[in-house]
C-alpha positions as CSV (number, residue, x, y, z in Angstrom):
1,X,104.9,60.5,149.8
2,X,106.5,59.2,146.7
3,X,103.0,58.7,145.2
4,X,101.9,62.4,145.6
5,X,105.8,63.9,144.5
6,X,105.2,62.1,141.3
7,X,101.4,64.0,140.9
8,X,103.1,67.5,142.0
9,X,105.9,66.7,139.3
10,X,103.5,65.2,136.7
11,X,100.8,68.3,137.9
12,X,104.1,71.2,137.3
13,X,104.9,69.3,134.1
14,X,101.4,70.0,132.8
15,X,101.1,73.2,133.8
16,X,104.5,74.4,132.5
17,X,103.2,73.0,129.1
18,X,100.2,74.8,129.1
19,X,101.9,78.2,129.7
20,X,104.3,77.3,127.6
21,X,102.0,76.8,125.0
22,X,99.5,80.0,126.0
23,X,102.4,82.3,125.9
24,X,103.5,81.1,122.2
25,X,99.8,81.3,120.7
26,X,99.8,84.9,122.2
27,X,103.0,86.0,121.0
28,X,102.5,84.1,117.2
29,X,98.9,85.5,117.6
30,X,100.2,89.4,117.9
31,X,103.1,88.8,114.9
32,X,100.5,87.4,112.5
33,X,97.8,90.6,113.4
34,X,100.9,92.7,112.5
35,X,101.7,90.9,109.3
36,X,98.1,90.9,108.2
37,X,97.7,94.9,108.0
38,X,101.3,95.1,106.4
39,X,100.4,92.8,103.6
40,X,96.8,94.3,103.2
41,X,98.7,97.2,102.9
42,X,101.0,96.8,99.6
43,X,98.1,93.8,98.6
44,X,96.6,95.3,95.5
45,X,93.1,96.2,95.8
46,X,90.8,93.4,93.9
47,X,86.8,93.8,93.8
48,X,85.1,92.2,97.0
49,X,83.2,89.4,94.4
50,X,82.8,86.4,95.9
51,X,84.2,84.6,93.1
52,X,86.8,81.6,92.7
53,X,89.4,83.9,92.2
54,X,88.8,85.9,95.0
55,X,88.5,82.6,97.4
56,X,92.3,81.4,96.1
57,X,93.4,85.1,96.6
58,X,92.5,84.8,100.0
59,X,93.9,81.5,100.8
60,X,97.0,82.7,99.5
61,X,96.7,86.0,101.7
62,X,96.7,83.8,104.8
63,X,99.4,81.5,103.5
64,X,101.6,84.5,103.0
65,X,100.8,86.1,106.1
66,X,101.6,82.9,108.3
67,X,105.0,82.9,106.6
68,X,105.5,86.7,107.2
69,X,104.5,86.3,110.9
70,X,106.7,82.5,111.2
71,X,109.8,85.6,109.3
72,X,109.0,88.0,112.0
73,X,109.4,85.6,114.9
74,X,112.5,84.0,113.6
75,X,113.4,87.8,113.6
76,X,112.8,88.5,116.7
77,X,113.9,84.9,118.9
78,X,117.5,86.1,119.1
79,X,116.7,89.5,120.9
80,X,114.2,87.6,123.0
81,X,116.7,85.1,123.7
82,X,119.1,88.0,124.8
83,X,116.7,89.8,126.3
84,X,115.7,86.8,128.5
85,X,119.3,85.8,129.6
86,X,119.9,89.4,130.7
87,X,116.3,89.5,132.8
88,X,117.4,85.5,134.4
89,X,120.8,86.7,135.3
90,X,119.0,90.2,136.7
91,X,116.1,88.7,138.5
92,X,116.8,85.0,139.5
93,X,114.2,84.0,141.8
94,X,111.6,86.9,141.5
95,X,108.5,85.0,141.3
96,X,106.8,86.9,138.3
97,X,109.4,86.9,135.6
98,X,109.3,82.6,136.6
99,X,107.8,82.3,133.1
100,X,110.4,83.3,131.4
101,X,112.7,80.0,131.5
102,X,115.2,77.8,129.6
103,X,112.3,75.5,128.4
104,X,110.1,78.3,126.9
105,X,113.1,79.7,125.1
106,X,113.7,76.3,123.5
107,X,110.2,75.6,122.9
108,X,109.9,79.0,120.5
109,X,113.3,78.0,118.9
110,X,111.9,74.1,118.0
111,X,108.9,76.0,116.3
112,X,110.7,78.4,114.9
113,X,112.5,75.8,113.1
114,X,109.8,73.3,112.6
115,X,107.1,76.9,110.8
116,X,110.0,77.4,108.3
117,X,110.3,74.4,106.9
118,X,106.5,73.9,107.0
119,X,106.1,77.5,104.9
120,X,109.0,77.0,102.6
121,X,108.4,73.5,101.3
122,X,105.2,73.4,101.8
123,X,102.7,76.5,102.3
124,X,104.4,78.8,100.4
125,X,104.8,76.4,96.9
126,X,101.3,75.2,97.6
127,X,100.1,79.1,97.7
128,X,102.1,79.7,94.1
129,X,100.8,77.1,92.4
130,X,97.5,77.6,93.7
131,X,97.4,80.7,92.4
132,X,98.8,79.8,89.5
133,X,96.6,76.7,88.8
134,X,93.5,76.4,86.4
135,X,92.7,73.0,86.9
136,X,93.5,69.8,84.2
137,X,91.7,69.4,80.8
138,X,89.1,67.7,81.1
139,X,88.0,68.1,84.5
140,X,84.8,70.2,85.8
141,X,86.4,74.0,86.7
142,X,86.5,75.2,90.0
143,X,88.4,75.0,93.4
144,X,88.5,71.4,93.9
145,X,90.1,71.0,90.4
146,X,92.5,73.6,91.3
147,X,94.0,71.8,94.5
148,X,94.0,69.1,92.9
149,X,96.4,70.7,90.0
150,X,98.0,72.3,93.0
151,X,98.8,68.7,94.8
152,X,99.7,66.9,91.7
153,X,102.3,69.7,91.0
154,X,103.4,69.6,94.6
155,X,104.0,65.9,94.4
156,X,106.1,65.9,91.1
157,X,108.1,68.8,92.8
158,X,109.0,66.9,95.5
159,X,110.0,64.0,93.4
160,X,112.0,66.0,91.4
161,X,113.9,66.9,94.6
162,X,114.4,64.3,96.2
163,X,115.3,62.6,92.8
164,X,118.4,65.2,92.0
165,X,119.4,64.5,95.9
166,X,119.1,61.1,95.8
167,X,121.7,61.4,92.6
168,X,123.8,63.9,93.6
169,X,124.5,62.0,96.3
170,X,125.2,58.9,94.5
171,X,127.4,60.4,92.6
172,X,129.4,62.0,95.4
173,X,129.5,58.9,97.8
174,X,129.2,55.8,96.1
175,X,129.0,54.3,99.4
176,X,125.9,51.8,99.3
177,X,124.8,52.2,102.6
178,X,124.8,56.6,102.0
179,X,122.0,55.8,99.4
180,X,120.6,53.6,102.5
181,X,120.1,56.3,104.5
182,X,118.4,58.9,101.5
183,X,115.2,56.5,102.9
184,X,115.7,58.1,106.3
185,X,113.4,61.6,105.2
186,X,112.1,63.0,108.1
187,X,115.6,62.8,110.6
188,X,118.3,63.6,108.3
189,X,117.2,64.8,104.9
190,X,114.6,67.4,105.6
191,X,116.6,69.1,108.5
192,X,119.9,68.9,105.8
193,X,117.8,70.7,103.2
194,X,116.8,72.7,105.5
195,X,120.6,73.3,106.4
196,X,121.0,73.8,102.6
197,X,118.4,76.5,102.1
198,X,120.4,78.4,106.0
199,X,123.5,78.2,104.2
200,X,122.0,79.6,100.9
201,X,120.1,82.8,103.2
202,X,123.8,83.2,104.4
203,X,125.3,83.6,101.4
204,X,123.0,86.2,100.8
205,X,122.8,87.7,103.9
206,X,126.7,88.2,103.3
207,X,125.8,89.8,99.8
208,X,123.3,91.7,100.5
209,X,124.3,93.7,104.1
210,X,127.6,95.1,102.5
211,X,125.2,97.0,100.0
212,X,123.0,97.9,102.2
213,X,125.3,99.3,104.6
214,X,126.2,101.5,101.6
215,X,122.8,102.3,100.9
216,X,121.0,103.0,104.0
217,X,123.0,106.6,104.5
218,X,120.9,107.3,100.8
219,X,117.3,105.3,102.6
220,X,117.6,107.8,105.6
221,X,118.6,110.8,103.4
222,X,115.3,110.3,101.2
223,X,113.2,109.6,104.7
224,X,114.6,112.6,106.5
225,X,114.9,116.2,105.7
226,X,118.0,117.1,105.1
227,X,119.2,120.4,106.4
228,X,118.6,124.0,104.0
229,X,122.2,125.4,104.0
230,X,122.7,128.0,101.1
231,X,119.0,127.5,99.7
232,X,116.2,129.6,99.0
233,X,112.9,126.8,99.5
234,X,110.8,130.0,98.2
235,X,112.4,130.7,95.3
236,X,112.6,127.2,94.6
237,X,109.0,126.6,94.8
238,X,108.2,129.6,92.7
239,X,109.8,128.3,89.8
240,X,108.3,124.8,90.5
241,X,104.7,126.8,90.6
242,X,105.9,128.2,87.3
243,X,106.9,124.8,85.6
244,X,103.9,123.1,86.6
245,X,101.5,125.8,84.9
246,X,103.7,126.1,81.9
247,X,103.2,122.1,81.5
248,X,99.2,122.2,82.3
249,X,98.9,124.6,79.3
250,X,100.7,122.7,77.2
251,X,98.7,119.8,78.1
252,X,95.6,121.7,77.4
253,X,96.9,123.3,74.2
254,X,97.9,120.0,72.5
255,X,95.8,117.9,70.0
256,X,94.7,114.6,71.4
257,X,95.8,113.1,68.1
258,X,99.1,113.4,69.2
259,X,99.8,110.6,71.5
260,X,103.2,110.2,72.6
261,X,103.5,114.4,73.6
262,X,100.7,114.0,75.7
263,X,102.2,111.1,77.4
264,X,105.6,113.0,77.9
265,X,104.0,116.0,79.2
266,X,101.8,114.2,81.5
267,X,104.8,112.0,83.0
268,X,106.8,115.3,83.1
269,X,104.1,117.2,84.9
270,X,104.1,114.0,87.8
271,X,107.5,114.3,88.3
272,X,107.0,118.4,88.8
273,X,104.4,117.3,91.2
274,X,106.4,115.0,92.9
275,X,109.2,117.4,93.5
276,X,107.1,120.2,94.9
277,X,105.5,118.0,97.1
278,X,108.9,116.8,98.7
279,X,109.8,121.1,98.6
280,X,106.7,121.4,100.5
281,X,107.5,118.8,103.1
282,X,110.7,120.4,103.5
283,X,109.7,123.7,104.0
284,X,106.8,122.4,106.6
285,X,109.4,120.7,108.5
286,X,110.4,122.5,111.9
287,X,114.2,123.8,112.4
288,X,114.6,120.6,114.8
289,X,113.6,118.4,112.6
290,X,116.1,119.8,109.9
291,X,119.4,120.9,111.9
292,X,119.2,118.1,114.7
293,X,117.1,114.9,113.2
294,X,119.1,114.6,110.3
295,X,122.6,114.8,111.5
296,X,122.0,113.1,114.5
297,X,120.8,109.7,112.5
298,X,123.8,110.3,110.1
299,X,126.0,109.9,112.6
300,X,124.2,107.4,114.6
301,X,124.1,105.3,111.1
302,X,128.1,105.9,111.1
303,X,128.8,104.8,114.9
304,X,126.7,101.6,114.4
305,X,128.2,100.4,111.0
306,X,131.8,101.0,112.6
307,X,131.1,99.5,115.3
308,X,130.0,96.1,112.9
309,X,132.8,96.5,111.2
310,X,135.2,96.5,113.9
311,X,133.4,93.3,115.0
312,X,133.9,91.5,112.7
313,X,136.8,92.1,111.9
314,X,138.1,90.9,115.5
315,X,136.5,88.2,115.2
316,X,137.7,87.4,112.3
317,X,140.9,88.1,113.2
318,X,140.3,85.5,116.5
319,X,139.0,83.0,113.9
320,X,142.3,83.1,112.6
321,X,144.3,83.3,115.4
322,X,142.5,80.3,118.1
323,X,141.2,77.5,116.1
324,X,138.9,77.4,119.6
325,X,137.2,80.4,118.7
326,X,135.1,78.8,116.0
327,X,131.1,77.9,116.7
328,X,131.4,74.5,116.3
329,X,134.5,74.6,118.9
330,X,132.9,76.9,121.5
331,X,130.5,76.0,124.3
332,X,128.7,79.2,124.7
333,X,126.4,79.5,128.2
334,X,122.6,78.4,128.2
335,X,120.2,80.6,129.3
336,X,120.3,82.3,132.4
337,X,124.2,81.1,133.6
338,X,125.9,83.9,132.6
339,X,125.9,87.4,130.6
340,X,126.6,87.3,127.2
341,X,129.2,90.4,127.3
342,X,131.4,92.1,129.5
343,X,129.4,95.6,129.8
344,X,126.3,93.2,131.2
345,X,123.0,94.5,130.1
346,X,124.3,97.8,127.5
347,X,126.6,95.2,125.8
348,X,123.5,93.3,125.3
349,X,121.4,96.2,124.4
350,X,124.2,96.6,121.8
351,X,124.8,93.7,120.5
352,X,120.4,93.7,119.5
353,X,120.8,96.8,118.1
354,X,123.5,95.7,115.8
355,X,121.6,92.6,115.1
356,X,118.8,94.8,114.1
357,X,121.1,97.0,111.9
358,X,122.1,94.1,110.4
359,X,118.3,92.9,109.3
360,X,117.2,96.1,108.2
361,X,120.8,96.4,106.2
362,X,120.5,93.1,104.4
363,X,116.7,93.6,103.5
364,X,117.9,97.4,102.2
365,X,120.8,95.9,99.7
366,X,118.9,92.9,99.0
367,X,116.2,95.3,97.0
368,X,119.0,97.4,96.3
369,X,120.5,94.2,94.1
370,X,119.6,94.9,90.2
371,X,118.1,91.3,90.1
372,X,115.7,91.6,93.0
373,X,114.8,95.1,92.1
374,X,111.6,94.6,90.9
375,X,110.6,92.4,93.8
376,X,110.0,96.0,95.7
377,X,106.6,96.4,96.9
378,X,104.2,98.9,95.9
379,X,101.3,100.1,98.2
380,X,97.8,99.0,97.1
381,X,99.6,97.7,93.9
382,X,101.4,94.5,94.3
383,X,100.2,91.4,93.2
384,X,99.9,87.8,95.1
385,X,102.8,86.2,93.2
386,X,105.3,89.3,94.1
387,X,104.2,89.1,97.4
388,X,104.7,85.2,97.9
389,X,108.3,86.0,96.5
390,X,108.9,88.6,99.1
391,X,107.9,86.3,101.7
392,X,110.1,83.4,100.9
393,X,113.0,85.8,100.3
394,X,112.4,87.3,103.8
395,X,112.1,83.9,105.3
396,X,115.2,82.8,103.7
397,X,116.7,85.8,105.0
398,X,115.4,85.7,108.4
399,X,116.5,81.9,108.6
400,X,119.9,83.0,108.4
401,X,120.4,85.9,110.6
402,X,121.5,83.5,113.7
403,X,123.8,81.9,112.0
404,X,125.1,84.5,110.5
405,X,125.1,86.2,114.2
406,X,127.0,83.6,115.6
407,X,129.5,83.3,112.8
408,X,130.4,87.1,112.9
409,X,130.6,86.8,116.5
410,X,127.7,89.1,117.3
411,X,126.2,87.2,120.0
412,X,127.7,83.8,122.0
413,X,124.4,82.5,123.3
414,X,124.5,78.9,123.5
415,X,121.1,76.9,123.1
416,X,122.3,72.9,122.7
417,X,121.6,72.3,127.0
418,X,118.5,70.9,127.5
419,X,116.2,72.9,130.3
420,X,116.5,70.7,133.2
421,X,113.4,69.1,135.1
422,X,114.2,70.7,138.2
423,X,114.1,74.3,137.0
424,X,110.4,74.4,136.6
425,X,109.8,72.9,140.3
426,X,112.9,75.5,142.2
427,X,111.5,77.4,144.8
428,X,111.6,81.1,144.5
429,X,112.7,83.5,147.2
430,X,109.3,84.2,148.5
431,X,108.3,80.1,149.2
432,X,106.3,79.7,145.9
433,X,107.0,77.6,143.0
434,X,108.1,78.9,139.9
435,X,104.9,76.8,138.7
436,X,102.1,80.0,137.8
């Protein structure tokens, strides 16, 4: 009997792995088929030559969208997470939702962790310089010269690192056995760097969402059409109609010879274009659409960024107050012990949303910022090396958002319990195992 409990345990074990890892190929699988058609679709359009160039441009496609899709995921895990406690607490022993447990949760979080530092010191500097690369004087041109360039500048990279840790820390902590344990890469360093970089997204994440809670009232106002209170769209587009062929007969009145009037016209006439063409959409748009959409997102916009607001500023104001409150102090529930607010499943519903708000505010003010302006990307006209930056900048951004969460008190999910052995083999309500 003994013999054949430790085969069912040792059979569940395996079985539980394999769904476990099934369900994260699927779900990585879906997030990188979504991040493929959004890069192809600001990716500036190259010929189809089968050249070198083309080959590197491609490698670096997939590079960038395996860290877009590893961005998305570390997007979406908290949701999931909350979403998953919620469903646990809702349906404990219904035999189809058995999936859905405290070891899959932690499995996605481990990789999660273990992608972004893969893409951020690794794929995404090896795509740059890649890119970048020509090969060394010298040597015969073509692609193996080029990852070789690409290596050797990888290498002296992460010498270079590892050299100004190695003496910043010596100069810190003079301590013989802390320049011991620099030796100790893989256990301490790499997850501390990775700490580093967290902390660094944070910072930003705190810069950035503050601007684009400011900006995303002007975002929706450009998206949406705004309601027509005391204007005439017809008259409006009449004398548009009228500026538009006054400029196209200066245009084709005007010397070639003279350069720079030609140019002005012919910007001037674009932005006459432009403008009737957002008159147009305005005047196509239904009465709903004008009178109802629009207010009813400006005011949704409002309720969600005072409800952040008043938020944070309670828990800030508990952070103050109980020196308990803070996250390393508190021991949050695991998954599936209790619900993460008092309202049950709307506070949770809520508290996604507002971690969504968040996202989308912080990726709004960070391309609001003057210094990441031009990092904005154009469709069917941005190049490889703005779109690697956009996807390390998401990815530090996205590495950020839970512990920015948990500081600001947005969610208190706790993930430091280990999933017991026991959950996978509990009986459900119906007789069968939890094992599918």
């Amino acid at each position: 009997m003994e013999g054949q409990d430790e085969v069912s345990a040792r059979e569940q074990h395996f079985h539980s792995q394999v769904r476990e890892s099934t369900i994260c190929f699927l779900l990585f699988a879906i997030l990188y088929i979504v991040s493929y058609f959004i890069i192809t679709r600001y990716k500036r359009k190259s010929d189809e030559q089968e050249d070198e160039d083309a080959i590197v441009n491609r490698i670096s496609l997939f590079l960038c969208t395996f860290t877009l899709a590893v961005s998305a995921g570390a997007v979406l895990l908290l949701p999931f997470s909350i979403i998953s406690n919620e469903i646990l607490l809702s349906f404990p022993h219904n035999y189809y939702i058995q999936w859905l447990n405290g070891s899959l949760i932690h499995g996605l979080w481990n990789l999660a962790s273990l992608f972004s530092n893969l893409c951020l010191f690794v794929l995404m500097p090896f795509a740059f310089f890649f890119l970048e690369s020509e090969g060394f004087a010298g040597l015969k041109k073509g692609l193996r010269a080029r990852i070789l360039e690409t290596l050797v500048m990888l290498l002296l990279l992460a010498l270079l690192i590892l050299g100004m840790v190695w003496v910043a820390s010596a100069l810190v902590d003079k301590d013989a056995a802390s320049r011991e344990s620099l030796y100790d890469l893989w256990e301490f360093y790499l997850p501390y760097l990775y700490s580093c970089v967290s902390l660094m997204g944070c910072l930003l994440l705190l810069l950035c969402t503050p601007v684009g809670l400011s900006r995303m009232f002007a975002v929706m106002g450009q998206l949406l059409v705004k309601p027509a209170i005391l204007e005439d769209l017809d008259e409006q587009m009449y004398i548009v109609a009228l500026e538009e062929e006054a400029l196209q007969r200066r245009l084709t009145g005007l010397s070639s010879s003279v350069d720079y009037n030609v140019m002005e016209l012919e910007q001037e006439l674009e932005n006459v274009k432009i403008f009737k063409t957002k008159l147009e959409r305005r005047k196509k748009a239904s009465a709903w659409e004008r009178n109802l959409v629009y207010p009813a997102v400006m005011v949704l916009l409002l309720i969600e960024t005072s409800i952040s607001v008043i938020l944070v500023a309670c828990n800030i104001l508990c952070l103050l107050v109980d020196e308990t409150a803070m996250p390393k102090g508190t021991r949050g529930p695991g998954i599936g012990n209790a619900s993460l607010s008092a309202f049950g499943f709307v506070g949770a519903a809520l508290e996604i949303i507002l971690i969504f708000y968040l996202m989308v505010s912080s990726v709004v003010g960070f391309y609001s910022l003057r210094f990441f302006g031009d990092f904005i990307p154009k469709k069917d006209d941005t190049t490889m090396t703005k779109i690697i930056g956009n996807c390390v900048s998401l990815l530090v951004l996205s590495s950020a958002l839970p512990v920015m969460s948990r500081t600001l008190g947005l969610h208190k999910l706790h993930f430091s319990r280990a999933p017991r052995e026991s959950d996978s083999a509990k009986p459900s309500a119906n007789g069968h195992q939890k094992v599918l």
